[in-house]
N, C-alpha and C positions, 0 to 999 in steps of 0.2 A: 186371760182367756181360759174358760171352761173346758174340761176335754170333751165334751155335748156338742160345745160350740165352735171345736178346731175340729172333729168329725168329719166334718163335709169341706174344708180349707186345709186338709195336709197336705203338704209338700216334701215330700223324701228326696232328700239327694243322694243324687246316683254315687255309689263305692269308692269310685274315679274321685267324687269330689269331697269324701272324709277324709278329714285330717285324724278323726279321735280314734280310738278302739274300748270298746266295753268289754272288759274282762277275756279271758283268750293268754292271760302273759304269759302260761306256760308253753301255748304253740306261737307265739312269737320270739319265744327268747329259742325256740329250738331252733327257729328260722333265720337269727343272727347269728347262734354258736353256728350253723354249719356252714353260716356264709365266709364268716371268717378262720373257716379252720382250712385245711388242705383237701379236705373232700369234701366238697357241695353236691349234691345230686344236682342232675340238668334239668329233672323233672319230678314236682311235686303234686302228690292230690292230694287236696285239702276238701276234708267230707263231713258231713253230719247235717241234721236238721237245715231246711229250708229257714232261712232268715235269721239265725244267729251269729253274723257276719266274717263268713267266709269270704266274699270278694270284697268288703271293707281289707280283711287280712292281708288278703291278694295285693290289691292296690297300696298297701302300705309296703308291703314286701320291695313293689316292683318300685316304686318311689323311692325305696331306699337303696336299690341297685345301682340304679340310673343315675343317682347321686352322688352317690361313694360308691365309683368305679374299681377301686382299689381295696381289695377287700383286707391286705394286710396294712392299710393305714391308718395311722394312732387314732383316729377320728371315729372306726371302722371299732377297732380290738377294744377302745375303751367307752364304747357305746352303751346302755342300760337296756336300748329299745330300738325299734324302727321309725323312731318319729322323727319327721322333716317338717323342718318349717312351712306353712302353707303360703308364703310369700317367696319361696322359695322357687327361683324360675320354673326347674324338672317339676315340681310340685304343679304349678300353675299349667304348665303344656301336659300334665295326667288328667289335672282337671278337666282338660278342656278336649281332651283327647287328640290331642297335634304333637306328642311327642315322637320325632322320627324313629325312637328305636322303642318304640313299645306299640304291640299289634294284641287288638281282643276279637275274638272270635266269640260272637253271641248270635242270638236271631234279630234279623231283619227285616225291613219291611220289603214287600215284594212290590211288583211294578203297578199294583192296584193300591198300592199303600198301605196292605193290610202285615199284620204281623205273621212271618213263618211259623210253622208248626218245627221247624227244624232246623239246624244250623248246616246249610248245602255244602256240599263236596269243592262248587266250585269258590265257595267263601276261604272253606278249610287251605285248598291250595296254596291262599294267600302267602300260608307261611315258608312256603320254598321260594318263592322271589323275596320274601323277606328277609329271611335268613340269607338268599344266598345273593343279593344284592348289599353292597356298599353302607353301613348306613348313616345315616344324620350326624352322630357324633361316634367317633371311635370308641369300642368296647361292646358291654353287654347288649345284649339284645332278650326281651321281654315277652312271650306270650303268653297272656290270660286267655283261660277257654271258659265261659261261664252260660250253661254248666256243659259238663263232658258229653252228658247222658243223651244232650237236645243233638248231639252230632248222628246224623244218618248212616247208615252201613258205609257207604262211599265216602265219605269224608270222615268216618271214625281210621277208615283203613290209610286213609289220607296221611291224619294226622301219625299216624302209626310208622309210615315211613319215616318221617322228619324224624321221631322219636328213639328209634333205633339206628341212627345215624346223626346225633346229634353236633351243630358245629358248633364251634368252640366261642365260650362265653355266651351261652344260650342258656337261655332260664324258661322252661314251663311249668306255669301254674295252672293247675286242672282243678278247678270246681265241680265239685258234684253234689248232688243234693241226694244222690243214692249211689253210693259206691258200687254196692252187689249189682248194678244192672249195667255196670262200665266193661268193657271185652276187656277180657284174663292176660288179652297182651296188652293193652294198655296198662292195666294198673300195675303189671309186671314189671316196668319201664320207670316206674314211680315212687318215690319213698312217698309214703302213707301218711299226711297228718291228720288227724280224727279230732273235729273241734266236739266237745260238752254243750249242749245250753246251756245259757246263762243264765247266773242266779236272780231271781228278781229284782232286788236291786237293780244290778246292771241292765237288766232289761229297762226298769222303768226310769233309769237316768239316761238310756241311749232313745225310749219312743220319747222322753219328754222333750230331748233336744232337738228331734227331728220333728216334732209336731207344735213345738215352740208354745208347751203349755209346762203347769206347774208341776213342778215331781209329788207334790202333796196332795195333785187333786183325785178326790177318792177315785173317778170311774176311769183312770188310768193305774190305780192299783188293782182295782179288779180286774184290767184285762191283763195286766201284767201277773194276773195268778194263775187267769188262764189260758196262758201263752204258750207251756210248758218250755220257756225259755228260749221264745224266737221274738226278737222286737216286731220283725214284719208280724207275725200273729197277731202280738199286742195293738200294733197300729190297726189292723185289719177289724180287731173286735173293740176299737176303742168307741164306747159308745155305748148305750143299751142295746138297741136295735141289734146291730150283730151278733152281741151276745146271746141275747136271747134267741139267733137263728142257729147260731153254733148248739145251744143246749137241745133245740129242739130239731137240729139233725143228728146228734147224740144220741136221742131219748128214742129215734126210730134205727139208730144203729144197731141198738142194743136187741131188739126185738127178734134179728135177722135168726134162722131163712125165712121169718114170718113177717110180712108187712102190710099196714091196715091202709089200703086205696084212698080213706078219708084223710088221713094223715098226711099220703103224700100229694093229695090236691093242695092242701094246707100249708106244705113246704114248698110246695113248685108255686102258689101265689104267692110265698112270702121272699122269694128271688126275683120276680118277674118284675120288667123294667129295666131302664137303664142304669141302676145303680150298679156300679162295678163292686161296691165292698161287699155285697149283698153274696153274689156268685163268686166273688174270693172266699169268703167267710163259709159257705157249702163247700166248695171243695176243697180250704183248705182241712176241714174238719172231714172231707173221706178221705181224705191224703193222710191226712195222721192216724184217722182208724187202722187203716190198712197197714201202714208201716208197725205200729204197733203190736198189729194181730200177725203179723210176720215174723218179727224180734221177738212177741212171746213164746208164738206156736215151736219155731225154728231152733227156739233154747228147750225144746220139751223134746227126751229123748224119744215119747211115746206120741209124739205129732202124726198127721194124716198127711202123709207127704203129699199126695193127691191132690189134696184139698189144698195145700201151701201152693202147689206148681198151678192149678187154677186160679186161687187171689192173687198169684204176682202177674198171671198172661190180664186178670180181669182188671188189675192198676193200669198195664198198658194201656189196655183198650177205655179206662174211665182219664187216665192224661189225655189220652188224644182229643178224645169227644169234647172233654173243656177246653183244653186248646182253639177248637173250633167255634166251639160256642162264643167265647173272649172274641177271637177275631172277629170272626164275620157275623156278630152280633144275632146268634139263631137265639129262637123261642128256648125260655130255658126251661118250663114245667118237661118238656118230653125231656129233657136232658137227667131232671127228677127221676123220669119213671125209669128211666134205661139204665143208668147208675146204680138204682138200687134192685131192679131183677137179675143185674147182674152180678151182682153182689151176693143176692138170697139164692143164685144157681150156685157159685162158689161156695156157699157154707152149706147147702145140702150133703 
């Protein structure tokens, strides 16, 4: 199969259900030395770029607790890696999500079946009957939060409690896809692991597995060059089509505070409709501009703070609006124009 022709048939499995890891071993092996030495931290956030697989991480970490209970046994100390068999019972109840001692806090769908904009206070609670109820099998107990950031004021402070009182044999994995936007007492609570993207290769041996095409076929190395090291990127722009939506909301990035109205009729038809990779592929690409233009401006001792503290309030307010858009399925050309004047008010 062509990567043309697996385009419109990808099927990604969910974190919960990777057994493999693409590159990462040096935040893996720090995630084994600390399990099995005398101080483990109870609580971890694992950060960096959107889809160079942090909750694959997660899910391996937690897979590998839950199964080697005991973290000074030979099994444990003379390990290379976190890898567990995928026929492996614990393995199989992760997959499937029925393991009694492992709880993930993500968004869900609400009572109209549409997807949250946020991960609710009364979900976050979950984890104090979790913890402090009995659980399934004697020992660790497991919570992934993915990601930190989707938690609302009230369930960030939620989860805040549980964290500074944490019970014993409790392990939190906190994903985040933006660390700087997570509250100072959470990440406080947390030993910091900061994953890299991955090298090309690794990206384009982890989209080909997931899209069950050839590592050789060219328009899978092209997206994997311009992924800058997130497989979800590469899956998202596998394709021409994409590609060529991502360069050509690039090409009106670049223009900013000035933007030509023809242009952006041109980009808001070229989202319109139902195609989801189309409005992944626009906003994963303001999603990277902005992070970029943060990380650059922010590393300049001569930056416009000003102007920084309005492009990070203007990411909020451009997350949200996509959020919405995704769910409840709105017109997305206005989502074009509002995106990018708010963008061009920021860089004034």
């Amino acid at each position: 199969m062509s990567a043309r022709q697996a385009e419109s048939r990808i099927t990604v499995a969910h974190p919960r259900e990777t057994s493999t890891l693409s590159g990462h071993r040096e935040a893996e092996a720090a995630l084994l030395n600390a399990y099995r030495s005398e101080r483990f931290p109870h609580a971890w956030l694992i950060g960096g770029a959107r889809g160079i697989g942090k909750a694959t991480l997660a899910y391996r970490m937690a897979r590998f607790v839950l199964t080697h209970r005991n973290p000074l046994a030979a099994r444990v100390q003379g390990a290379s890696t976190l890898w567990v068999e995928p026929s492996d019972a614990v393995a199989r109840q992760v997959a499937a999500g029925s393991h009694g001692s492992l709880l993930t806090l993500e968004r869900s769908l609400n009572d109209r079946g549409v997807l949250r904009t946020v991960i609710t206070v009364d979900e976050t609670r979950e984890t104090i009957s979790f913890f402090g109820s009995t659980a399934a099998v004697d020992g660790w107990r497991v919570c992934i939060v993915d990601t930190v950031e989707e938690l609302n004021s009230n369930a960030a402070n939620a989860l805040l409690k549980v964290l500074e009182e944490p019970p014993r044999q409790s392990l939190f994995l906190l994903i985040s896809n933006a660390p700087a936007r997570v509250l100072p007492t959470i990440l406080s609570r947390c030993r910091k692991l900061m994953l890299r993207p991955l090298a090309i290769p690794d990206v384009i041996a982890a989209a080909a597995t997931s899209a069950g095409i050839s590592t050789e076929d060219p328009a899978l190395g092209e997206a994997a060059e311009a992924s800058e090291g997130s497989v979800s990127r590469a899956l998202t722009l596998l394709g021409g089509d994409a590609i060529k939506l991502h360069q050509q909301t690039a090409a009106l990035l670049s223009t900013l505070p000035r933007v030509d109205p023809r242009e952006l009729h041109a980009l808001g038809d070229a989202i319109s409709g139902s195609d989801r990779v189309a409005l992944t592929a626009f906003i994963d690409s303001i999603d990277r501009w902005i992070s970029q233009r943060l990380r650059a401006d922010g590393a300049n001792a001569n930056a416009n703070l000003p102007r920084l503290a309005r492009l990070a309030e203007v990411w909020e307010k451009i997350t949200s609006a996509a959020r919405d858009t995704e769910s409840y399925n709105l017109e997305r050309k206005p989502l074009v124009f509002s995106v990018f004047g708010l963008l061009a008010e920021a860089m004034q």
